[in-house]
N, CA, C, O and CB atoms as a CASP TS submission, in Angstrom:
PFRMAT TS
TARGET T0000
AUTHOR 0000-0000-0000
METHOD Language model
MODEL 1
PARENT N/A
ATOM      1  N   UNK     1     172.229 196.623  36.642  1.00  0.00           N
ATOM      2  CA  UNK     1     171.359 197.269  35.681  1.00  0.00           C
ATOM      3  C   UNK     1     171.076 198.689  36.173  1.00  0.00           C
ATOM      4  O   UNK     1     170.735 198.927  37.332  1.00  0.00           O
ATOM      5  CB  UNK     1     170.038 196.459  35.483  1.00  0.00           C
ATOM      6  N   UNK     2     171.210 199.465  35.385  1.00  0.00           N
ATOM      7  CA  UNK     2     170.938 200.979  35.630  1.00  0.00           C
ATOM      8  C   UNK     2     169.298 201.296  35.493  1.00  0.00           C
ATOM      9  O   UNK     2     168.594 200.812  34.607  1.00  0.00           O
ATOM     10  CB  UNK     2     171.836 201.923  34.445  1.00  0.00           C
ATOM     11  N   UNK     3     168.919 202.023  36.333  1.00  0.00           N
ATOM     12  CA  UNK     3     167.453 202.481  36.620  1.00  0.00           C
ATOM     13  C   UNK     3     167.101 203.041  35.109  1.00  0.00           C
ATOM     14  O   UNK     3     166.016 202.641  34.686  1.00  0.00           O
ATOM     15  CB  UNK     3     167.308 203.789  37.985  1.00  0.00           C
ATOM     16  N   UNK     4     167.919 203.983  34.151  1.00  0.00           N
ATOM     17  CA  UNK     4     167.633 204.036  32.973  1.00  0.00           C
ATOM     18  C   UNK     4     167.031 202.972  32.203  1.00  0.00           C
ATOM     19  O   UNK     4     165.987 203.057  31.557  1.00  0.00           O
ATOM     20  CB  UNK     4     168.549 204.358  32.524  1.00  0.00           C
ATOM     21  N   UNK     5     167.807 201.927  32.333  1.00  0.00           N
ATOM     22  CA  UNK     5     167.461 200.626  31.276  1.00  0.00           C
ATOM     23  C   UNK     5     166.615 199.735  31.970  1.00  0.00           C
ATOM     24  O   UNK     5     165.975 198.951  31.268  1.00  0.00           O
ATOM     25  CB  UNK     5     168.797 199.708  30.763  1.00  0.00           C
ATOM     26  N   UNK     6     166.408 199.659  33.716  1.00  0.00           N
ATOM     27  CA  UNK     6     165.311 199.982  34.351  1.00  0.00           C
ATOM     28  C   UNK     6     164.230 200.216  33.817  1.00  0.00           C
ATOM     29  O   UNK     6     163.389 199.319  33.757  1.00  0.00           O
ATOM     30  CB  UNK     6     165.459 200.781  34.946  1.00  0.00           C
ATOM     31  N   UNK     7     164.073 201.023  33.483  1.00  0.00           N
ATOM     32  CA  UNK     7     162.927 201.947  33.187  1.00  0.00           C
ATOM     33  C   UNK     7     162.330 201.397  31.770  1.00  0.00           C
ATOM     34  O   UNK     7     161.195 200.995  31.513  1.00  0.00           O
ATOM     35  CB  UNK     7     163.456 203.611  33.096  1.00  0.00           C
ATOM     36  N   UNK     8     163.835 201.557  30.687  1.00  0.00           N
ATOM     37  CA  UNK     8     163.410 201.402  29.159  1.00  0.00           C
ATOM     38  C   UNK     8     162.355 199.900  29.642  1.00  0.00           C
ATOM     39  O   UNK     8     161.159 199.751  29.390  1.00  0.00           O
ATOM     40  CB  UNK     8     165.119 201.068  27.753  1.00  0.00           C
ATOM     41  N   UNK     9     163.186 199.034  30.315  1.00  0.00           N
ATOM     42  CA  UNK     9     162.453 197.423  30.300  1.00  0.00           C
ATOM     43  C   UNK     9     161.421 197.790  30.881  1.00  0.00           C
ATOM     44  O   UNK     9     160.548 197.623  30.030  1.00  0.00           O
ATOM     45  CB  UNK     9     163.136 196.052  31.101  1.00  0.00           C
ATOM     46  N   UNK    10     160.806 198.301  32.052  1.00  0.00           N
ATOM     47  CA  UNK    10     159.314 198.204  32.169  1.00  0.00           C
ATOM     48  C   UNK    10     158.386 199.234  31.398  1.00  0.00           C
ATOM     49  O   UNK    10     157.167 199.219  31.564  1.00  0.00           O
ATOM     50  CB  UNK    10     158.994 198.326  33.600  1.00  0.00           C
ATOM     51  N   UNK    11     159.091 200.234  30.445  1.00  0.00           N
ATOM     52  CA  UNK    11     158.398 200.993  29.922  1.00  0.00           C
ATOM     53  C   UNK    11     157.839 200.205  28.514  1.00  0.00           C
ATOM     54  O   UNK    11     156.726 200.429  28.039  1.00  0.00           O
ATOM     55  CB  UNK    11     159.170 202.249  29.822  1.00  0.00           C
ATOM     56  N   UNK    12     158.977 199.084  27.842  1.00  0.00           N
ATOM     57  CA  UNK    12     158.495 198.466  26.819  1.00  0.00           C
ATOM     58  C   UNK    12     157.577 197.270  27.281  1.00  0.00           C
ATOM     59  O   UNK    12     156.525 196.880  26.776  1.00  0.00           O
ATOM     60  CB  UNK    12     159.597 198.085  25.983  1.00  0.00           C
ATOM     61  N   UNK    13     158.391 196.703  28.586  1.00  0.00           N
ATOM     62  CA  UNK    13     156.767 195.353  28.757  1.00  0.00           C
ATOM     63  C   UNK    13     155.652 196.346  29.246  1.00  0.00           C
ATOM     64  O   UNK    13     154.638 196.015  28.631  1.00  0.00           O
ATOM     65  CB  UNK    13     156.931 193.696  30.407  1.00  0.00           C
ATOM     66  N   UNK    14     155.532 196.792  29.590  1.00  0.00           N
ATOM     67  CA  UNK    14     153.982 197.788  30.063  1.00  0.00           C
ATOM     68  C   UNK    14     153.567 197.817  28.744  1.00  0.00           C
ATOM     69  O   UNK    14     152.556 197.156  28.507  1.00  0.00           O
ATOM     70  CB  UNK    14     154.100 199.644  30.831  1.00  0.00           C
ATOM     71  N   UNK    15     154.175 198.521  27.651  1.00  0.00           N
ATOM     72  CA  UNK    15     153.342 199.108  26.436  1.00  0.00           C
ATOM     73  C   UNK    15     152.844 197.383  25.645  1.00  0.00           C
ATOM     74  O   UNK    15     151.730 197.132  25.187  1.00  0.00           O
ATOM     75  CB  UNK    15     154.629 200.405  25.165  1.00  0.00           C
ATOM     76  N   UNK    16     154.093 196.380  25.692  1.00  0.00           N
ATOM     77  CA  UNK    16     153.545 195.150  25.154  1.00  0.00           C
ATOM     78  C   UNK    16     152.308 195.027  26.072  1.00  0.00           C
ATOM     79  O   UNK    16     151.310 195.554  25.580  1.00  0.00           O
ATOM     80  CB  UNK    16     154.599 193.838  25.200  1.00  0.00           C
ATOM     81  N   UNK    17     152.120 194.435  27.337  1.00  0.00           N
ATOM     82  CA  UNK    17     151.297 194.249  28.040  1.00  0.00           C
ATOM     83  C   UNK    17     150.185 195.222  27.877  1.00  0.00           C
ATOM     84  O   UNK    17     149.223 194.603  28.331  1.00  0.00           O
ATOM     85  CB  UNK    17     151.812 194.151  29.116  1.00  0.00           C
ATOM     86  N   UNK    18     149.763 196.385  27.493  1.00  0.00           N
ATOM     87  CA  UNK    18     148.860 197.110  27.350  1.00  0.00           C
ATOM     88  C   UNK    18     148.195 197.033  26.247  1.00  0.00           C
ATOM     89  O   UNK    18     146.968 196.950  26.299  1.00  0.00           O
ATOM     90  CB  UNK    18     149.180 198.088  27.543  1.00  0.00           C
ATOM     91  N   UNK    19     148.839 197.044  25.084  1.00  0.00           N
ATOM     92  CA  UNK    19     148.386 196.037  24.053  1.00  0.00           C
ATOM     93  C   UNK    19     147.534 194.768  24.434  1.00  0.00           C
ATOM     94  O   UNK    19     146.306 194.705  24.504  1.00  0.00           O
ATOM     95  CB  UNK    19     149.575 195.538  23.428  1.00  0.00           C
ATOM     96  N   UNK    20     148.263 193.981  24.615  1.00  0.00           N
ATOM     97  CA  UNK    20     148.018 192.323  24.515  1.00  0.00           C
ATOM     98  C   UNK    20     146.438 192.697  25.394  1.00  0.00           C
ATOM     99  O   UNK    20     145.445 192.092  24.990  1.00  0.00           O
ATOM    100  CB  UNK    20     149.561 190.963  25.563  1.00  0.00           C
ATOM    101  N   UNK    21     146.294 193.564  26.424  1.00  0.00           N
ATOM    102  CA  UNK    21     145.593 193.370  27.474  1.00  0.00           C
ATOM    103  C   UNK    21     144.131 194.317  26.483  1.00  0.00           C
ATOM    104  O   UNK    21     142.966 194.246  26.873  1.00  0.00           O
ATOM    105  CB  UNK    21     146.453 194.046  29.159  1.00  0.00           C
ATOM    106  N   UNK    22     144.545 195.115  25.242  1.00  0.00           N
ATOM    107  CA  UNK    22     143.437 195.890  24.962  1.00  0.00           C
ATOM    108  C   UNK    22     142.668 194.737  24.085  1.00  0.00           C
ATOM    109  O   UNK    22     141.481 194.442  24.221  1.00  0.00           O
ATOM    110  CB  UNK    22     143.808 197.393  24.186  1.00  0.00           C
ATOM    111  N   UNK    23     143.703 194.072  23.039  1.00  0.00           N
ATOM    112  CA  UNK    23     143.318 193.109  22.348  1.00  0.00           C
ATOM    113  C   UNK    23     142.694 192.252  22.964  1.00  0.00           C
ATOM    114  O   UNK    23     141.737 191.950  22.251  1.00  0.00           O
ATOM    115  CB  UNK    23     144.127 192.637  21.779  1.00  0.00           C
ATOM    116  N   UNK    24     142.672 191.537  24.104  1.00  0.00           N
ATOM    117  CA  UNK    24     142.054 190.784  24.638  1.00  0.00           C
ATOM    118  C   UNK    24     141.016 191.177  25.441  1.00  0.00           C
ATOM    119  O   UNK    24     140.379 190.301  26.026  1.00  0.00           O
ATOM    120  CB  UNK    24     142.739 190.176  25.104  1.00  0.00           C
ATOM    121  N   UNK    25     140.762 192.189  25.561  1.00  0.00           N
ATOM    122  CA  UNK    25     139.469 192.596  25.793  1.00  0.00           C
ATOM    123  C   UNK    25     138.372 193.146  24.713  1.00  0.00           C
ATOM    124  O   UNK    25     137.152 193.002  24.781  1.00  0.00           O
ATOM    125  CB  UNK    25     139.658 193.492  26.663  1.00  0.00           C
ATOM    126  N   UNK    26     139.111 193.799  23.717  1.00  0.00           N
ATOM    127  CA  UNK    26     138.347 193.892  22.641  1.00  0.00           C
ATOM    128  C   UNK    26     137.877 192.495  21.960  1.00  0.00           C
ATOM    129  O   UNK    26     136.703 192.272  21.665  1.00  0.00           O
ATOM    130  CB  UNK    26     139.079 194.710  21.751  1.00  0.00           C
ATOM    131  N   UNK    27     138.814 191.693  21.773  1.00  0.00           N
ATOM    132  CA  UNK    27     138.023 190.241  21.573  1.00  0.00           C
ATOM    133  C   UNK    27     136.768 189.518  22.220  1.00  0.00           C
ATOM    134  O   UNK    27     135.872 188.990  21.560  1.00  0.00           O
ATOM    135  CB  UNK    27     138.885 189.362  21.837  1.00  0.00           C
ATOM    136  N   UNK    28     136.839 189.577  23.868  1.00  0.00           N
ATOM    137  CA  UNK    28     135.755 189.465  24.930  1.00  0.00           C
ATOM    138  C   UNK    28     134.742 190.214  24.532  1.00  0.00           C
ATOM    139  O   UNK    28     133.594 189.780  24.631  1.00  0.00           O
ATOM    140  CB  UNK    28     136.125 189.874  26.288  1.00  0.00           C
ATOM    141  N   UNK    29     134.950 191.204  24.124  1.00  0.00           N
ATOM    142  CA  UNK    29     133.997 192.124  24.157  1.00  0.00           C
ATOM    143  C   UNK    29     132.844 191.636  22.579  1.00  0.00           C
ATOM    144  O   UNK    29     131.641 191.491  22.359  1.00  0.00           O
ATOM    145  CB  UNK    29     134.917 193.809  24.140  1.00  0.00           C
ATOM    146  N   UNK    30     134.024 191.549  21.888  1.00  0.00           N
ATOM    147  CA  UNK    30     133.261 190.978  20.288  1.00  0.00           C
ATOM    148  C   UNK    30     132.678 189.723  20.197  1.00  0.00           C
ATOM    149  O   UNK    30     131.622 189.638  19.571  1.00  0.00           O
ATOM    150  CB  UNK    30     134.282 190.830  19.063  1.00  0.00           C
ATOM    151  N   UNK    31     133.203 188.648  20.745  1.00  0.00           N
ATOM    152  CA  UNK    31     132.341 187.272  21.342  1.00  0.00           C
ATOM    153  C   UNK    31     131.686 187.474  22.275  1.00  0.00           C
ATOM    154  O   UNK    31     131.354 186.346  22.639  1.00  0.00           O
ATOM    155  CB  UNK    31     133.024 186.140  21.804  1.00  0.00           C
ATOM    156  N   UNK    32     131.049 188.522  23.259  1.00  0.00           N
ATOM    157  CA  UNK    32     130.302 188.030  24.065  1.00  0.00           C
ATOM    158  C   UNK    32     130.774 187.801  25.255  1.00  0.00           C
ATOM    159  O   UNK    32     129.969 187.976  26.169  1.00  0.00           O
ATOM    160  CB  UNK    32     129.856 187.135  23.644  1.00  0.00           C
ATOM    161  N   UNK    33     131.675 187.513  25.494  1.00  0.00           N
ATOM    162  CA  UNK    33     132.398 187.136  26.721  1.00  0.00           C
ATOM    163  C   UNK    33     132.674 187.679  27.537  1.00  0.00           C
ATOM    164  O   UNK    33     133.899 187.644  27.420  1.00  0.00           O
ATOM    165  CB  UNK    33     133.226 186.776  26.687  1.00  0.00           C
ATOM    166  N   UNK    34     132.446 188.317  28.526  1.00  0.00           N
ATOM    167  CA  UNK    34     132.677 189.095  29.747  1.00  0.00           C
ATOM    168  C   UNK    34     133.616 189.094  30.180  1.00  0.00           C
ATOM    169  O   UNK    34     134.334 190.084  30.318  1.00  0.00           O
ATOM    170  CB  UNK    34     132.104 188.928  30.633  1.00  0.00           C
ATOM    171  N   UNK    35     133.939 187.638  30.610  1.00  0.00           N
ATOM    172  CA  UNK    35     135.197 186.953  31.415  1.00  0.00           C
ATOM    173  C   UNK    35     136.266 187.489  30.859  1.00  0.00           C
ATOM    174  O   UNK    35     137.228 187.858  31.533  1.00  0.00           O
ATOM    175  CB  UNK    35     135.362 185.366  31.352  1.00  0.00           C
ATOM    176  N   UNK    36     136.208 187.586  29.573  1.00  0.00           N
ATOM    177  CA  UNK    36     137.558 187.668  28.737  1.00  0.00           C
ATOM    178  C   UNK    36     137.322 189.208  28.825  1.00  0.00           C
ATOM    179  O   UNK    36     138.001 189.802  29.663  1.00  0.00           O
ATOM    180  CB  UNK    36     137.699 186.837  26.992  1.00  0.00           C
ATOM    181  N   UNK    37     136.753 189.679  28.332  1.00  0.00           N
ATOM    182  CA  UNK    37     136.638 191.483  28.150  1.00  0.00           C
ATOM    183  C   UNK    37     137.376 192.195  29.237  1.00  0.00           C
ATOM    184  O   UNK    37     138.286 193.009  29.079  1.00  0.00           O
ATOM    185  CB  UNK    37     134.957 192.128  28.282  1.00  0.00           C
ATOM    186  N   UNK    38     136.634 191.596  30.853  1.00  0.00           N
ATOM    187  CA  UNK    38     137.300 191.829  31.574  1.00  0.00           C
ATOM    188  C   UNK    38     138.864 191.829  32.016  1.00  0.00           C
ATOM    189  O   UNK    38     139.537 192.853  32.138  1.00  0.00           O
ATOM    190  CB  UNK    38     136.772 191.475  31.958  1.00  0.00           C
ATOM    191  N   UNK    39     139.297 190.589  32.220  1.00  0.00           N
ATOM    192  CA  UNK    39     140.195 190.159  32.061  1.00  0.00           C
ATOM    193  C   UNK    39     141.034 190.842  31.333  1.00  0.00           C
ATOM    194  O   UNK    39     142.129 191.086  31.841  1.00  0.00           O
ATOM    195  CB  UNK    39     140.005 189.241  31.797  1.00  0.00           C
ATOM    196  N   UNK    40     140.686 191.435  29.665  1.00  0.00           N
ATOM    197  CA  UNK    40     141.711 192.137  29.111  1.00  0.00           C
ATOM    198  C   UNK    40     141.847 193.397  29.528  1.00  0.00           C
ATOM    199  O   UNK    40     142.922 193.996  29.501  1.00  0.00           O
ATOM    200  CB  UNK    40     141.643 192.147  27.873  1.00  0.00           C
ATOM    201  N   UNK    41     140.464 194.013  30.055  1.00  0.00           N
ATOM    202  CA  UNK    41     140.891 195.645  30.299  1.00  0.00           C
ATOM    203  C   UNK    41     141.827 195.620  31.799  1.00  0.00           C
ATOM    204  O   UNK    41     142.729 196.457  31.829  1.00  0.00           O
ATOM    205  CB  UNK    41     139.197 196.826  30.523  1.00  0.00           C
ATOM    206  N   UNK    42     141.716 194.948  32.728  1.00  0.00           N
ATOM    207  CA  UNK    42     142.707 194.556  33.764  1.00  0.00           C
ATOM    208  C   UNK    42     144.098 194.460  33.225  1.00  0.00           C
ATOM    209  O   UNK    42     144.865 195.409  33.387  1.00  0.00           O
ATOM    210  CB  UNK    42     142.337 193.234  34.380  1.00  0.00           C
ATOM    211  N   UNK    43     144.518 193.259  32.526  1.00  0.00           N
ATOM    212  CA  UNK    43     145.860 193.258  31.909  1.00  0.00           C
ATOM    213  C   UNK    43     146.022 194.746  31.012  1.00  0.00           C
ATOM    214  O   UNK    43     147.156 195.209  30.895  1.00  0.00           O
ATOM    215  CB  UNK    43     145.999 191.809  30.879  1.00  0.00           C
ATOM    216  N   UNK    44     145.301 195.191  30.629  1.00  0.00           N
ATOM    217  CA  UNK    44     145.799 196.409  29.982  1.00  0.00           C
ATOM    218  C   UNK    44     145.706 197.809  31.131  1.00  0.00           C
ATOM    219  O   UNK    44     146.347 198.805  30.795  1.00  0.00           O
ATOM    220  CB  UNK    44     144.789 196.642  28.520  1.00  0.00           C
ATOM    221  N   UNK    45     145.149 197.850  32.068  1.00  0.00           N
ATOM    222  CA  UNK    45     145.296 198.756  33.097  1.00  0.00           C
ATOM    223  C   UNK    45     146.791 198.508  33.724  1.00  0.00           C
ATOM    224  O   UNK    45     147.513 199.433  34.096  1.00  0.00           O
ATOM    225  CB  UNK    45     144.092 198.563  34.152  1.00  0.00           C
ATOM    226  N   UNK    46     147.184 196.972  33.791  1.00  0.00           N
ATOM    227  CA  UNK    46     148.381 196.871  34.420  1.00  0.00           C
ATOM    228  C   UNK    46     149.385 196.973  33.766  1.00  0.00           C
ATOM    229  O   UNK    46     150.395 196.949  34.469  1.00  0.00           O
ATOM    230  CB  UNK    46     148.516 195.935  35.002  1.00  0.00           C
ATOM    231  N   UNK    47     149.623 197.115  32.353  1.00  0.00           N
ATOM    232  CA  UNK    47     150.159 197.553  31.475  1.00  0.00           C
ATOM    233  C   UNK    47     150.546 199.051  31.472  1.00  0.00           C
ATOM    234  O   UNK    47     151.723 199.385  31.340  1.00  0.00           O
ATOM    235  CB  UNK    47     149.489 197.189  30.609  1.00  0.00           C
ATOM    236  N   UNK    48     149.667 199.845  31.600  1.00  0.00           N
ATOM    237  CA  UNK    48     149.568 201.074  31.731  1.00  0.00           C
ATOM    238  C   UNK    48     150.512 201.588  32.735  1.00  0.00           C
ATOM    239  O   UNK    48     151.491 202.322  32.591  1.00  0.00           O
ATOM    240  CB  UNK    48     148.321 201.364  31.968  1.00  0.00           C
ATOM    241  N   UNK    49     149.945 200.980  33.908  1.00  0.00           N
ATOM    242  CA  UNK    49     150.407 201.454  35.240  1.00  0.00           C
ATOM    243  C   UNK    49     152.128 200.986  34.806  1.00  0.00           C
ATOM    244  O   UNK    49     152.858 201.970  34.679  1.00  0.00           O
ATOM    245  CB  UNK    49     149.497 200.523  36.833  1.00  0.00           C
ATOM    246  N   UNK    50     152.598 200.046  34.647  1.00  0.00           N
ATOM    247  CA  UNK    50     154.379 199.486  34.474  1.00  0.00           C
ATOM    248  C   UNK    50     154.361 200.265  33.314  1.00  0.00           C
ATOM    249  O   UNK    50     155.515 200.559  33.004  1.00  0.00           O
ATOM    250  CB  UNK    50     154.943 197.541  34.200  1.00  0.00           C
ATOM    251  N   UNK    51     153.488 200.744  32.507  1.00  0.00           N
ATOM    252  CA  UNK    51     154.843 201.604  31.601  1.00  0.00           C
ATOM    253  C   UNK    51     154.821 203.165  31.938  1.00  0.00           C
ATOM    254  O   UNK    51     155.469 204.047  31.374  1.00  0.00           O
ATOM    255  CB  UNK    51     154.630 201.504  29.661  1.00  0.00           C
ATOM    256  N   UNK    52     153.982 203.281  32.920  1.00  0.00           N
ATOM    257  CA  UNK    52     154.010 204.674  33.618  1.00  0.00           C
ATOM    258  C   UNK    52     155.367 204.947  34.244  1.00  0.00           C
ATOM    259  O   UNK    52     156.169 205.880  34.214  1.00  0.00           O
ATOM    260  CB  UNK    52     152.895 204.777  34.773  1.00  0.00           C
ATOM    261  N   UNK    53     155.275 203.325  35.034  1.00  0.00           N
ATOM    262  CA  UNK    53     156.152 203.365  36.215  1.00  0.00           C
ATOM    263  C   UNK    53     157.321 203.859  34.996  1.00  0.00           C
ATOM    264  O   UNK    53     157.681 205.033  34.918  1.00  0.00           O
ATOM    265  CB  UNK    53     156.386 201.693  37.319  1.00  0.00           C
ATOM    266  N   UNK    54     157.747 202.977  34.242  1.00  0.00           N
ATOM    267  CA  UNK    54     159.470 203.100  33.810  1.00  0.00           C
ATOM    268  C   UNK    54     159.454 204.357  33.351  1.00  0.00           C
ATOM    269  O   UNK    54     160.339 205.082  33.805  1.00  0.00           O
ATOM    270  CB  UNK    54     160.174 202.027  32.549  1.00  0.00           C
ATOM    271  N   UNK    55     158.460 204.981  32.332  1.00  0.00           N
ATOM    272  CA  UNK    55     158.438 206.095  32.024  1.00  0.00           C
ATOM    273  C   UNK    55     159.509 207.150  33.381  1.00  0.00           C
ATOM    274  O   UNK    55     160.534 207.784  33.130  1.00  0.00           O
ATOM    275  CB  UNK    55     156.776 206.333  31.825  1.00  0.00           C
ATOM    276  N   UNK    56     158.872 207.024  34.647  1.00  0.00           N
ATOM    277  CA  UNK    56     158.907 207.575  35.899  1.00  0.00           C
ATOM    278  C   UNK    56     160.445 207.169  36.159  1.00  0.00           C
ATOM    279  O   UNK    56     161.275 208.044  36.407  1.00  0.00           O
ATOM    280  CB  UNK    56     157.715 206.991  36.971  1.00  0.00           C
ATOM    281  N   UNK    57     160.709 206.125  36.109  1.00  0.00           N
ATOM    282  CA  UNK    57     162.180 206.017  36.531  1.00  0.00           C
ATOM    283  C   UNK    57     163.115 206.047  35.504  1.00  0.00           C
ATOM    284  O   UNK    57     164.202 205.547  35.795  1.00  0.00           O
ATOM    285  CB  UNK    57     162.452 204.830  37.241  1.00  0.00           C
ATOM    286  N   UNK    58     162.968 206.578  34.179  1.00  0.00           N
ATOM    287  CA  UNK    58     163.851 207.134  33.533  1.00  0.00           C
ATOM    288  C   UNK    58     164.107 208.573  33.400  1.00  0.00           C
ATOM    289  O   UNK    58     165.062 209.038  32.778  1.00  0.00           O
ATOM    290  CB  UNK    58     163.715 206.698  32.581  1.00  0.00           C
ATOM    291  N   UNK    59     163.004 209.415  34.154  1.00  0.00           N
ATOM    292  CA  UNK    59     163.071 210.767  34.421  1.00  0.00           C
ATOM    293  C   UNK    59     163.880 210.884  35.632  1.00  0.00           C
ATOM    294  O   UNK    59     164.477 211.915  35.940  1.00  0.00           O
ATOM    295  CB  UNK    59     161.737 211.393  34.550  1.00  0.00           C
ATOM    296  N   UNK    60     163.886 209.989  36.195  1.00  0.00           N
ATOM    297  CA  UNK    60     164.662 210.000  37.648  1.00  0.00           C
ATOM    298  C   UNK    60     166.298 210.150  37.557  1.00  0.00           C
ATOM    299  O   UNK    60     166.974 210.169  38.586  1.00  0.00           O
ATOM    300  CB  UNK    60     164.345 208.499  38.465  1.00  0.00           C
TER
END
């Protein structure tokens, strides 16, 4: 696998994962739930960070 397509793959699961991770904290957040709120802004920070990364290794 080439670091290009490398990259495309963690640049698209990061952006899925950043999603999934905002939605699920915006949900926590609308029930009340902490646990979950939390939880989603984490999965969506780590989202962020992997689609930074591929971003980064397709400039490479």
């Amino acid at each position: 696998m080439s670091i290009d397509k490398s990259g495309l793959e963690n640049e698209t699961k990061g952006k899925m994962k950043e999603t999934e991770g905002k939605f699920r904290g915006d949900l926590g957040k609308a029930t009340g739930d902490t646990s979950e709120h939390v939880k989603g802004r984490v999965e969506e920070a780590k989202g962020k960070t992997q689609k930074d990364f591929g971003k980064i290794e397709r400039k490479v």
